[in-house]
C-alpha positions in Angstrom: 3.2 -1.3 -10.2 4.2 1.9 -11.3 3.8 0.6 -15.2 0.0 -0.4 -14.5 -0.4 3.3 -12.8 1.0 4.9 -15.8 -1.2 2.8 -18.3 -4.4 3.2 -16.4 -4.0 7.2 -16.3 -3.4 7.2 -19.8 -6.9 5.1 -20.7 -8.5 7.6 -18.3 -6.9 10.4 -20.4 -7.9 8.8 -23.9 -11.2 8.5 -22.6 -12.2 11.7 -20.9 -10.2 13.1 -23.9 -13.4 11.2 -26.4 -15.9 12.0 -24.8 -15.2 15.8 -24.1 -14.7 15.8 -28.5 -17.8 13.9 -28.7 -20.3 15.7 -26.2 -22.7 18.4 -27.2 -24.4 20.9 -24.6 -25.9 24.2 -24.5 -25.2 27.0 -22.1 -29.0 28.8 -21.1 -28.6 31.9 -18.7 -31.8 33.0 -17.2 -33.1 35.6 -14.8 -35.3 35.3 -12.3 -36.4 35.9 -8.2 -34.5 33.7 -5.8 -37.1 31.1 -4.5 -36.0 32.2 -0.3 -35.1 35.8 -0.2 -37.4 37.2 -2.8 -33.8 38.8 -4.3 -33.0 38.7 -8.4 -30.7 36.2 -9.1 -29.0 35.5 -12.0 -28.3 31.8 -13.1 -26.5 29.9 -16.3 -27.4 26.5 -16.6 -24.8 24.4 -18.8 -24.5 20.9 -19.8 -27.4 18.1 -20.6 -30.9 19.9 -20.5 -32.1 16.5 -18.7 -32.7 18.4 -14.8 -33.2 22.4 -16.3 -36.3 22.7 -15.4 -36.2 20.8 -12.6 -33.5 23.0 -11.3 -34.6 26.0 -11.8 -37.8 25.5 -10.1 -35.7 24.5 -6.6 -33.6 27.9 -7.4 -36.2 30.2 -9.0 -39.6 31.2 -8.2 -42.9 32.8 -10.2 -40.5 31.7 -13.5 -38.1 33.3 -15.6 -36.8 35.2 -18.3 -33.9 33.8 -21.1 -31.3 36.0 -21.1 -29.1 34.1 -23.2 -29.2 30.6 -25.3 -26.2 29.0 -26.7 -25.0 25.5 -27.8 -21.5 24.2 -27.6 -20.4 21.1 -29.7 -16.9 20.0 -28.3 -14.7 20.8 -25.2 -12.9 23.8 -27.0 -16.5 25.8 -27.5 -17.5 25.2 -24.1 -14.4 26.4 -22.6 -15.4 29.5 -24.3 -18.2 30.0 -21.9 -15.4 30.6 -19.2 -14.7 34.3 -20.7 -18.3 35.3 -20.5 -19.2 37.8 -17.7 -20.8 35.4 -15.2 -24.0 35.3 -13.3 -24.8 34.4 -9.9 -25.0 31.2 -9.9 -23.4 28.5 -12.4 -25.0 24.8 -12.8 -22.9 22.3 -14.7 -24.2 19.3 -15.7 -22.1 17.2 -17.8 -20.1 13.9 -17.9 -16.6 14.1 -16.2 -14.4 15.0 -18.8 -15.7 18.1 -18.6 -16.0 18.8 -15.3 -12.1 18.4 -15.4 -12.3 21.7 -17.5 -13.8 24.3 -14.7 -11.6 25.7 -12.3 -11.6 24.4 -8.7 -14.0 26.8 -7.0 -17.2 24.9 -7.2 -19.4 22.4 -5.8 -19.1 18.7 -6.6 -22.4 17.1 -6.3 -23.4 13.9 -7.6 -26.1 14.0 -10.1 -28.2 11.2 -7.6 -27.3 9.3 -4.2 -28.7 5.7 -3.6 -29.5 5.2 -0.2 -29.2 1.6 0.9 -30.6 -0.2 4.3 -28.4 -3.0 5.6 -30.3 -5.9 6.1 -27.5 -8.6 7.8 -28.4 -10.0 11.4 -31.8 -10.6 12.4 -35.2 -8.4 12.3 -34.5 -6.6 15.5 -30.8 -5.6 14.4 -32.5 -4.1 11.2 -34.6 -2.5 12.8 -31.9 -1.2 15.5 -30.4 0.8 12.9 -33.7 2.8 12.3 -33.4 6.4 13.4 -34.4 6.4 17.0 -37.5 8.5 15.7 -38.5 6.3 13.6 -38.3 3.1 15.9 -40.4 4.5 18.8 -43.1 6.3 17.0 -43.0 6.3 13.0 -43.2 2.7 13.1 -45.3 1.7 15.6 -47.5 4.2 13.5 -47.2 2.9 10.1 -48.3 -0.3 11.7 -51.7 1.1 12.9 -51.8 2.3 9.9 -51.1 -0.9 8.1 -53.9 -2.2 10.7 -56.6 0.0 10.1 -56.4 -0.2 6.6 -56.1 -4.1 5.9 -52.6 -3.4 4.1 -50.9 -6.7 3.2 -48.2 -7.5 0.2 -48.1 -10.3 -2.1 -45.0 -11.0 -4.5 -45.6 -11.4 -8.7 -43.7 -11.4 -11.9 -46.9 -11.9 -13.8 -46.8 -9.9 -17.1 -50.6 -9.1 -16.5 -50.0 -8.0 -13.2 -46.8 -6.0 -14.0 -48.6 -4.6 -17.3 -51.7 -3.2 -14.8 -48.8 -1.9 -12.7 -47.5 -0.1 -15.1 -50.8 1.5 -17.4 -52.4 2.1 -14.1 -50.2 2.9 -11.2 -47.1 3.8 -12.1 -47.6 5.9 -15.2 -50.6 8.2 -13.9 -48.5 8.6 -10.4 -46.0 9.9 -12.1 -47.3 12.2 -14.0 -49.4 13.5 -11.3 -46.9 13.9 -8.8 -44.0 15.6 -11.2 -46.0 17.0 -13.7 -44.1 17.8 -16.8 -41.4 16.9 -15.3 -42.1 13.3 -14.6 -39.5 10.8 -15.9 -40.7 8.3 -17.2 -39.2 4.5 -18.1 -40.1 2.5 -20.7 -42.8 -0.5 -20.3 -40.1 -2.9 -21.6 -37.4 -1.2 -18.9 -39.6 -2.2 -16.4 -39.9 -5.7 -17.8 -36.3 -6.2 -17.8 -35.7 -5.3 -14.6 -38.2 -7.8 -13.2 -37.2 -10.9 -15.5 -33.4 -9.9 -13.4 -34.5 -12.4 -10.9 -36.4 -9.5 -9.6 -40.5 -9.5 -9.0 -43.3 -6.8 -8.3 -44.5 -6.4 -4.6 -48.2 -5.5 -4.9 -49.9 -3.6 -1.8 -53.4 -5.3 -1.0 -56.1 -3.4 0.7 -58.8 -5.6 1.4 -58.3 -7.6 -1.9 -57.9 -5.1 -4.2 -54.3 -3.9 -5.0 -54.1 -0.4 -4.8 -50.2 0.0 -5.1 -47.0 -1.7 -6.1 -43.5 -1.2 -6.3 -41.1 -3.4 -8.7 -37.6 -4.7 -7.8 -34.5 -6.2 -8.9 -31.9 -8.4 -7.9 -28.0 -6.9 -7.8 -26.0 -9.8 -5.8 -26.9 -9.6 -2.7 -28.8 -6.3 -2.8 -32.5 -5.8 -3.7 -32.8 -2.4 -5.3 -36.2 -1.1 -5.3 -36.9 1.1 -8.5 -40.3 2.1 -9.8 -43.5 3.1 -7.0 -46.9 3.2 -8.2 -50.4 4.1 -6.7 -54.1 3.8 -7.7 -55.2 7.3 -8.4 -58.4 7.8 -6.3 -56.7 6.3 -2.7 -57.3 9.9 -1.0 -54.4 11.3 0.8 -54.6 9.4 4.2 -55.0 6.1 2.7 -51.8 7.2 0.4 -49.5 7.9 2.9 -50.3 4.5 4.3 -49.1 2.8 1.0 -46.9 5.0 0.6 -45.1 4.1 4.1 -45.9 0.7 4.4 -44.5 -0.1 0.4 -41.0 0.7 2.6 -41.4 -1.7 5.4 -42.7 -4.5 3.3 -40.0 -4.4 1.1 -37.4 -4.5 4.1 -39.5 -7.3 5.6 -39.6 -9.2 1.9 -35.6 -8.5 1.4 -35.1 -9.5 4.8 -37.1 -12.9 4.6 -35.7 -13.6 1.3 -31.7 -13.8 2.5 -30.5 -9.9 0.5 -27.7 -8.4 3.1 -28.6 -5.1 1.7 -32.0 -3.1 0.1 -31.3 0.1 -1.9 -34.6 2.7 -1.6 -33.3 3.7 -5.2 -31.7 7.0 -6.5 -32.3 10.4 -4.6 -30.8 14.0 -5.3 -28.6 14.7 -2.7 -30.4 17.8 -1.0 -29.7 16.7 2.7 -33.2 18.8 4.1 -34.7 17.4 0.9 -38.3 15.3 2.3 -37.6 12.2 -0.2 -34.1 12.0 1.3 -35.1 12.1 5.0 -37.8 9.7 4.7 -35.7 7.1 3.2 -32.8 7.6 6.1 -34.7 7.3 8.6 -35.2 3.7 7.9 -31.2 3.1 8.5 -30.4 4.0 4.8 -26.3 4.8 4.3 -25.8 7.0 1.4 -23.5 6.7 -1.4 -22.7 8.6 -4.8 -23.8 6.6 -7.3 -22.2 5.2 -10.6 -23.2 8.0 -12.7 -19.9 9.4 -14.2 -21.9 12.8 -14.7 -22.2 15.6 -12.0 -23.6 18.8 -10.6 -21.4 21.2 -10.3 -22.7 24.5 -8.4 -20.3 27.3 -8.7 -21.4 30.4 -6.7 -19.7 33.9 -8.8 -21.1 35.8 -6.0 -21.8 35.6 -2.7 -24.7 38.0 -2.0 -28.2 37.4 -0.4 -29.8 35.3 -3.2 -26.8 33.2 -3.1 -26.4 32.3 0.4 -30.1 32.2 0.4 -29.8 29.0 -2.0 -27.3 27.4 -0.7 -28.5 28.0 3.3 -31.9 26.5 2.0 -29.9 23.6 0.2 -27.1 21.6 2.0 -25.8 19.3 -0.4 -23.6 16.3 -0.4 -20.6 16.8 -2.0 -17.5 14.9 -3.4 -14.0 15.8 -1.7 -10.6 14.1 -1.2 -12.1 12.8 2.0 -15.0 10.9 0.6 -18.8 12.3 0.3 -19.1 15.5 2.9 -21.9 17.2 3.7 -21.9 21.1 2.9 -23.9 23.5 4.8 -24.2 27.0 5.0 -26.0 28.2 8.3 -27.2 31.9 7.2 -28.6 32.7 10.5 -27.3 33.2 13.9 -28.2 29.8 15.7 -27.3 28.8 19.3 -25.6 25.6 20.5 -28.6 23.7 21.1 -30.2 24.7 17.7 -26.7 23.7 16.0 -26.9 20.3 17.7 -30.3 19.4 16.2 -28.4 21.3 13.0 -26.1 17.8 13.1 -28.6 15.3 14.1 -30.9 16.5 11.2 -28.3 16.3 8.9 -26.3 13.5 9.7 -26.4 10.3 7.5 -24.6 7.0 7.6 -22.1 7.3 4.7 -21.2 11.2 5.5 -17.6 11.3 6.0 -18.5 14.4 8.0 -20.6 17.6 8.3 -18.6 21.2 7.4 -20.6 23.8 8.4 -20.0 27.1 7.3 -21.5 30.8 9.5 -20.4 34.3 9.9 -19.3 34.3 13.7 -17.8 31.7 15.7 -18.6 27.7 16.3 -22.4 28.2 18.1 -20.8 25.8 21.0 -17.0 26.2 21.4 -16.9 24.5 24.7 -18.3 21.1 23.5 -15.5 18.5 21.6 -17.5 18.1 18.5 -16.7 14.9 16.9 -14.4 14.5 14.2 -17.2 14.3 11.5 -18.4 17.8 12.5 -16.3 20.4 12.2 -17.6 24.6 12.1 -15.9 27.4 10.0 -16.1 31.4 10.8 -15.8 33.1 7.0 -15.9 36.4 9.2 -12.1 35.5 9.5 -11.7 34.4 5.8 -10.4 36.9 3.5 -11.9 35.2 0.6 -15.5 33.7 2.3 -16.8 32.4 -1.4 -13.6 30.3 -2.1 -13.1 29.0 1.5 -17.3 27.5 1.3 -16.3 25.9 -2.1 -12.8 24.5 -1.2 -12.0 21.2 -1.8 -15.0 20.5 -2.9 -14.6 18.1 -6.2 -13.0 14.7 -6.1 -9.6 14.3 -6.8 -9.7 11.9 -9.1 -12.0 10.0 -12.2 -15.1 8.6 -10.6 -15.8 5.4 -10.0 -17.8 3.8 -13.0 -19.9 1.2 -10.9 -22.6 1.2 -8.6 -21.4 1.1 -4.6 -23.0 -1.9 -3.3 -21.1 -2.4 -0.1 -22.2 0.6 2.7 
């Protein structure tokens, strides 16, 4: 036992040991306007320039100016970066090897969280694990709206119909909707997926398909990748797809004997829109296989920092599994902090740890376990307690979660 232990840590270490020689990165360090508080911020981005962008739009706001630009090409360069004065802020994004190089006081995020629906028992035990919100009025709404549009869904692995998918739906939707920033997979991606024993579900609006979504087969999971839409549907007849694309694929992976149906890969921002909408149809969430991470590290803890990270709760890796990490910048009361947890709260949270300047909002309720409340008023150090033990203790897992 203890042999196998020994050898397996040593093929982590050779491992993280190549890749950390073999990785290249560049360290960009950029000033700007904090997107909530309207305060200058400092941030350095470092790692795979895959999410810059993306990222600094969620942090910054009206732009911002390069301070600094600066590529690494092995582990020793980019431990170099630690002597520099630091900024604000700090984003990591590189493979684990890495990672294992910064010191402790940061964030670990995964890079994307799949949320996943369980699908085992009948219709009415699916459904039963809806949010409550969603079972008596979302629902009942997405199927007026399913009414009063004609929506229906057919099934296809048709190259023609998967090529129209793709030239004509997917490709134009996501351009429009992310802009530059729009990633965008392959035709023959796509292709392989399907042939996976997966399919295309096409949304049909009075015989004409106006939207699709393609799927694949993982064991017993379906996973639900790419979404597509016509691009002249008009808002209100969007949502409609949009909305009922989600319960026809639950109703199809239901009907077709999968135990599980994974809404595909989300960032985890728990007050994010795209990650609320998908748990409220009884999605868990889990880390997923990636073995690269986000790795936040606040250097200071002024008002544009706690301005970001107030606006942002993120799911984060610790010892105890993935733990939701919330900074509450405002005085709230105990009624506010209870909707605080109910908003928050997602099957597959090992628990909630907020974080305020005064004491717990409701000190004479038991919270349960999976909610616990700290004063960093009392801390000496309030920036290290909000980022302790926040990285997992070990190598991440290389494959994808199926079981919730």
């Amino acid at each position: 036992m203890m042999a196998g232990t020994l050898l397996k840590k040593s093929l982590e270490i050779r491992d993280a040991a190549a890749t950390a020689l073999e990785m290249r990165g560049q360290a960009t360090t950029v000033r700007g306007t904090e997107r909530h508080s309207g305060a200058p911020m400092t941030v350095r981005h470092v790692g795979l320039s895959d999410y810059f962008e993306r990222m600094m739009r969620r942090i910054l706001r009206d732009g911002y100016t390069v301070v600094s630009r600066r590529a690494f090409w092995n582990a020793l360069a980019f431990a170099e970066l630690r002597r520099e004065p630091g900024p604000d802020l700090q984003l990591v994004h590189l493979p684990e090897a890495y990672c294992r190089l910064l010191p402790a006081r940061a964030l670990e995020m995964p890079c994307w969280s799949l949320q996943i629906v369980d699908l085992r028992g009948s219709w009415e035990d699916v459904t039963g694990r809806f949010r409550a919100k969603m079972r008596t009025t979302d629902l009942p709404k997405v199927r007026r709206q399913i009414r009063k549009h004609q929506l229906s869904y057919r099934v296809t692995r048709g190259e023609r119909e998967l090529r129209e998918f793709y030239d004509e739906m997917y490709v134009p939707y996501a351009r429009h909707r992310f802009g530059a920033l729009a990633d965008v997979d392959t035709y023959a991606a796509m292709q392989k997926d399907v042939r996976s024993d997966g399919g295309l579900l096409q949304i049909v609006c009075q015989q004409r398909v106006v939207a699709g979504s393609d799927f694949r087969r993982a064991g017993d999971t379906m996973e639900v990748d790419r979404f597509g839409a016509l691009a002249d549907l008009g808002r209100p007849l969007e949502d409609a797809v949009r909305s009922a694309t989600y319960l026809f694929a639950l109703e199809h992976a239901h009907r077709a004997g999968f135990r599980k149906l994974s809404l595909g890969a989300t960032h985890p921002f728990l007050a994010d829109g795209q990650f609320r909408f998908k748990r409220k149809w009884g999605a868990a969430v889990h880390a997923t296989w990636m073995d690269s991470a986000f790795l936040w590290q606040p250097l200071t803890f002024g008002t544009p920092v706690r301005a970001f990270l107030s606006a942002h709760p993120m799911l984060v890796r610790t010892p105890r599994g993935l733990e939701g990490r919330i900074l509450v910048n405002e005085r709230v009361d105990a009624r506010r902090f209870e909707r605080l947890v109910h908003d928050l709260h997602s099957p597959g949270i090992s628990r909630l740890h907020f974080f305020g300047d005064y004491p717990n909002p409701s000190p004479d309720d038991a919270p349960p376990r999976s909610v616990i409340w700290t004063n960093l008023s009392t801390e000496p150090d309030p920036l290290g307690c909000f980022v302790r033990d926040a990285r997992s203790p070990g190598p991440v897992r290389r494959h994808k979660p199926i079981d919730p």
